[in-house]
C-alpha positions as CSV (number, residue, x, y, z in Angstrom):
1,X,32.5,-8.6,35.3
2,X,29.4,-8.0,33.5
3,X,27.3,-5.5,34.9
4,X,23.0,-6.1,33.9
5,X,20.1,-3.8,35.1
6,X,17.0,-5.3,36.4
7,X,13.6,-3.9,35.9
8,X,14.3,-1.6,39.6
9,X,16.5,0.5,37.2
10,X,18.7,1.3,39.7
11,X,20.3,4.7,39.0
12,X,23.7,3.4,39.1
13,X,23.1,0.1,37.7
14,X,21.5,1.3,34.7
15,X,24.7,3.6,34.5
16,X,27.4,1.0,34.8
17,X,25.7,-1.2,32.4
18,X,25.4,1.7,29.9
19,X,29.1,2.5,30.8
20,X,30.3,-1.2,29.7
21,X,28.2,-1.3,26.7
22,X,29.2,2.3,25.0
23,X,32.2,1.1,23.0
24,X,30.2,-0.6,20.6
25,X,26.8,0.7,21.4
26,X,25.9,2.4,18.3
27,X,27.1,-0.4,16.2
28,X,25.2,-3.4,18.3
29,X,22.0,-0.9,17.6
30,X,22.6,-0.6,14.1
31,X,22.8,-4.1,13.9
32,X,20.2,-5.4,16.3
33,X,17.4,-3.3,14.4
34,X,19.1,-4.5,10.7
35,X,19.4,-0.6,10.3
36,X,16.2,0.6,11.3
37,X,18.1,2.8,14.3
38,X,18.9,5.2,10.9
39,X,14.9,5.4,10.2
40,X,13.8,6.2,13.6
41,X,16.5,8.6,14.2
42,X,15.6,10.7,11.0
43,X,12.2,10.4,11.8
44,X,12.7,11.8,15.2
45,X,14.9,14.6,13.7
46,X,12.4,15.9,11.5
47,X,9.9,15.6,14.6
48,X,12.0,17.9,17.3
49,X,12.7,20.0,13.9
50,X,15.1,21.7,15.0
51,X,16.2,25.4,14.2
52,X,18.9,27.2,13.9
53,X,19.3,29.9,17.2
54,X,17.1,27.1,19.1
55,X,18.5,25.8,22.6
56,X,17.6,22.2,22.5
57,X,17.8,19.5,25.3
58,X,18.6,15.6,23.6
59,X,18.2,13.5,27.1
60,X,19.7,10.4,27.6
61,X,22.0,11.5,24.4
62,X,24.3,8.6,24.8
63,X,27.0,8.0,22.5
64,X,25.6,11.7,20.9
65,X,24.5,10.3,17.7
66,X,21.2,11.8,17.7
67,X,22.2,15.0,19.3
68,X,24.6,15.7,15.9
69,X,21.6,15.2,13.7
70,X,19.9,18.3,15.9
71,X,23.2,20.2,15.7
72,X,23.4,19.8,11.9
73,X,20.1,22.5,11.7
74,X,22.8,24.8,13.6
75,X,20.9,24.8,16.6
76,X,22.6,24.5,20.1
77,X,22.1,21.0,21.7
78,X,22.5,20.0,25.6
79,X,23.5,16.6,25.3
80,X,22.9,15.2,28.1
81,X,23.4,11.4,29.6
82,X,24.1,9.9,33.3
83,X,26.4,7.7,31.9
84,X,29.9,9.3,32.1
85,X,30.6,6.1,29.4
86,X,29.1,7.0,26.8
87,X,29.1,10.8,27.1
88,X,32.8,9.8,27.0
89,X,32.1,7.9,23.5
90,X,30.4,11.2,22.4
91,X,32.6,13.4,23.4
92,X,35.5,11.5,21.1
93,X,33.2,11.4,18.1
94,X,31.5,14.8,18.0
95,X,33.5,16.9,20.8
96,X,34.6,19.0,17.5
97,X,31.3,20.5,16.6
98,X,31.1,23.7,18.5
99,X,27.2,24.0,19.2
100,X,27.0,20.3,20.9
101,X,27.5,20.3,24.8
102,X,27.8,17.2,26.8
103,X,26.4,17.1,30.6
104,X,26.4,14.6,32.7
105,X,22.9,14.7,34.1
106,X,19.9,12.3,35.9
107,X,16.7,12.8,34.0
108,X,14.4,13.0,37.4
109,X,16.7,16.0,38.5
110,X,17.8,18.2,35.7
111,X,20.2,20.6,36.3
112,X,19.2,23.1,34.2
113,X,16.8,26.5,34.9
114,X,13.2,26.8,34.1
115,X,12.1,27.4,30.7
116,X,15.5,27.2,29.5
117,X,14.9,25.3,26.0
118,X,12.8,25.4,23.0
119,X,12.3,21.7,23.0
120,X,13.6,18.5,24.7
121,X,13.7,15.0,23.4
122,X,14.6,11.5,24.1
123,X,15.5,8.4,22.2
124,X,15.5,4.9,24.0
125,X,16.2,6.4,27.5
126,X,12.6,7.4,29.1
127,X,12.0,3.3,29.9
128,X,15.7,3.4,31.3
129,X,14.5,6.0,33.9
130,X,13.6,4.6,37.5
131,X,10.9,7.3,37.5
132,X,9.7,8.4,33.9
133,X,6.5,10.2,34.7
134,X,9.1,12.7,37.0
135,X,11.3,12.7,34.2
136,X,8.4,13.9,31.5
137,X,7.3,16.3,34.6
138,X,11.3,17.6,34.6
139,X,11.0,18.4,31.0
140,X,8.0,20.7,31.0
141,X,9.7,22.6,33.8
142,X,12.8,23.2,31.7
143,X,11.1,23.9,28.6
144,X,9.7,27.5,27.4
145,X,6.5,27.9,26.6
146,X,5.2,27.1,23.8
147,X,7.8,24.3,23.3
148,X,7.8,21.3,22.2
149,X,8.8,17.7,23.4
150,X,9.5,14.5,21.3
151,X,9.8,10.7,22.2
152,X,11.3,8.4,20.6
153,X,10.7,4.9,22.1
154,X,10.1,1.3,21.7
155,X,6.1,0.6,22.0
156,X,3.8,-2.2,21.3
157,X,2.9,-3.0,17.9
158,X,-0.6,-2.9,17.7
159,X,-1.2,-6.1,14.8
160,X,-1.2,-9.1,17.0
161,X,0.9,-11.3,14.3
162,X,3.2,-8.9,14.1
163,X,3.5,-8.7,17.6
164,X,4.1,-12.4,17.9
165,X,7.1,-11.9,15.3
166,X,8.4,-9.7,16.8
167,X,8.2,-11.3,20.6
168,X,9.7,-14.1,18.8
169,X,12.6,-12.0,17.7
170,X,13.1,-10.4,20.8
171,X,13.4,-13.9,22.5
172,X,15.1,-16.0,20.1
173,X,16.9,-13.5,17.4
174,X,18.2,-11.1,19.4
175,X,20.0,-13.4,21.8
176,X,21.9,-15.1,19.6
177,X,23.0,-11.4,17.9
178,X,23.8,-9.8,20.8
179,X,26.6,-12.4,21.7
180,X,28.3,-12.0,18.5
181,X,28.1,-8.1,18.3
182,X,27.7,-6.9,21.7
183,X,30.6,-6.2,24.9
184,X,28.1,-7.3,27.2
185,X,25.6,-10.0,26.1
186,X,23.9,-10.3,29.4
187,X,23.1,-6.6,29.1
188,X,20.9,-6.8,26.2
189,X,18.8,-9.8,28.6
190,X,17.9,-6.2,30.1
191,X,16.6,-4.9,26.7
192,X,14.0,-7.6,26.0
193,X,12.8,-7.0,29.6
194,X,12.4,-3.2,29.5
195,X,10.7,-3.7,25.9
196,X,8.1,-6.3,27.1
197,X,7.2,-3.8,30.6
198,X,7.1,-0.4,29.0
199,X,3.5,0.6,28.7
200,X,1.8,0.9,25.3
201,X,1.3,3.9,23.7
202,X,-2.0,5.2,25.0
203,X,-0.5,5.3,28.4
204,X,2.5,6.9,27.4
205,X,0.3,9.7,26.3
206,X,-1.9,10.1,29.1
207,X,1.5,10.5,31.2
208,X,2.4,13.3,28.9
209,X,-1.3,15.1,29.6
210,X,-1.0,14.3,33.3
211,X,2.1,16.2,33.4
212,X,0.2,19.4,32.4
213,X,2.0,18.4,28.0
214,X,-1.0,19.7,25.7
215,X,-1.4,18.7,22.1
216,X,-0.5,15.1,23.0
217,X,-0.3,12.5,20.1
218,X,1.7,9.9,18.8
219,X,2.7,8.2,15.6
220,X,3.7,4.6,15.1
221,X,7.2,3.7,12.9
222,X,7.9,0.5,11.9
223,X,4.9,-1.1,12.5
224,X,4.7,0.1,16.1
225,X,8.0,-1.3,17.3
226,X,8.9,1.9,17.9
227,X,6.4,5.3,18.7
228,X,7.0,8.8,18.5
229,X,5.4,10.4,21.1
230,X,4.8,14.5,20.7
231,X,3.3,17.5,22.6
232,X,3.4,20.8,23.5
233,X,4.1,23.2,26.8
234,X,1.1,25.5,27.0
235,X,1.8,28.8,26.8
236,X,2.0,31.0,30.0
237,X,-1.5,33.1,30.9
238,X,-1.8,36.7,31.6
């Protein structure tokens, strides 16, 4: 039985769905953004810019393909995920590298110490989150000051033909793809959904300042399809 998230984003319905889906996440993704996925992810990589020495939290990791890019500075990488699927999936692809660790973990309650990282990042999992501002408000508390925090995340394209084309794609394209590539079709209805109801950038970044992230700013790749959002952790006061 298939299981599809609604826009509540249940805990453990956005779970199970992400759980049923991890087999042949990374290739559905690949093909569903006709390679794109490689782009961002680079992108995002050279944003986090990881060191090496540098403790660094990838949230909502998934399947860990990001999380080996930020391992491949030498860095030390948390991967973590809340669905025990997909951490599975990572585990069997990149269990080998020694400075990647995989925890199962929920984004609004991180189980990790204060100021415990040097930066924390997220690809595609802050509009799965039933609460994303306490998720961006969990990540300043486990980051150090002075740290930095990178989001990587479909936005709103800001050229209204472009939009259009890509609404269009959303609705028509990606349909008819995600039956031929994906183990659950009726999952990827939930993608379109989450797409179309995440908030454009601007409000993204005034979350980020409202959670006490300085710095704030954001650059568009891709047309806007995708943003990556950046900021900083002040540092601590005398």
């Amino acid at each position: 039985m298939n299981n599809k998230a609604d826009l509540s984003k249940q805990p453990g319905q956005v779970s199970a769905m992400f759980d049923e889906v991890s087999t042949h996440y990374d290739r559905t993704n690949t093909v569903l953004s006709v390679g794109n996925d490689r782009l961002w992810r680079i992108a995002t990589t050279r944003a986090v810019a990881p060191r090496k020495g540098e403790r660094i939290l990838d949230l909502a990791a998934g399947t860990g393909t990001s999380s080996a890019a930020f391992a491949a500075s030498g860095a030390n990488i948390v991967a973590a995920d809340f669905s025990p699927g997909m951490l599975d999936v990572g585990r069997r692809q990149f269990g080998h590298l020694g400075n990647i660790e995989f925890v199962e973990a929920d984004a609004t309650a991180l189980p990790f110490d204060d100021a415990e990282f040097d930066a924390v990042t997220i690809s595609f999992g802050l509009r799965n989150v039933e609460g994303p501002q306490k998720a961006i408000a969990e990540m300043l508390r486990v980051t150090k000051p002075g740290g930095r925090i990178v989001i990587c995340e479909f936005s709103t394209p800001p050229n209204r033909a472009f939009r259009g084309l890509y609404d269009f794609y959303l609705d028509h394209v990606m349909p008819t793809v995600v039956k031929v590539v994906s183990s659950n079709s009726d999952a990827y209805d939930y993608l379109d959904e989450s797409i179309k109801d995440w908030p454009a950038q601007p409000k993204l970044a005034r979350w980020l300042r409202e959670a006490g992230w300085r710095d704030v700013a954001w650059r568009n790749l891709t047309g806007g399809i995708v943003a990556l959002h950046r900021g900083r952790k002040p540092l601590e006061t005398a």
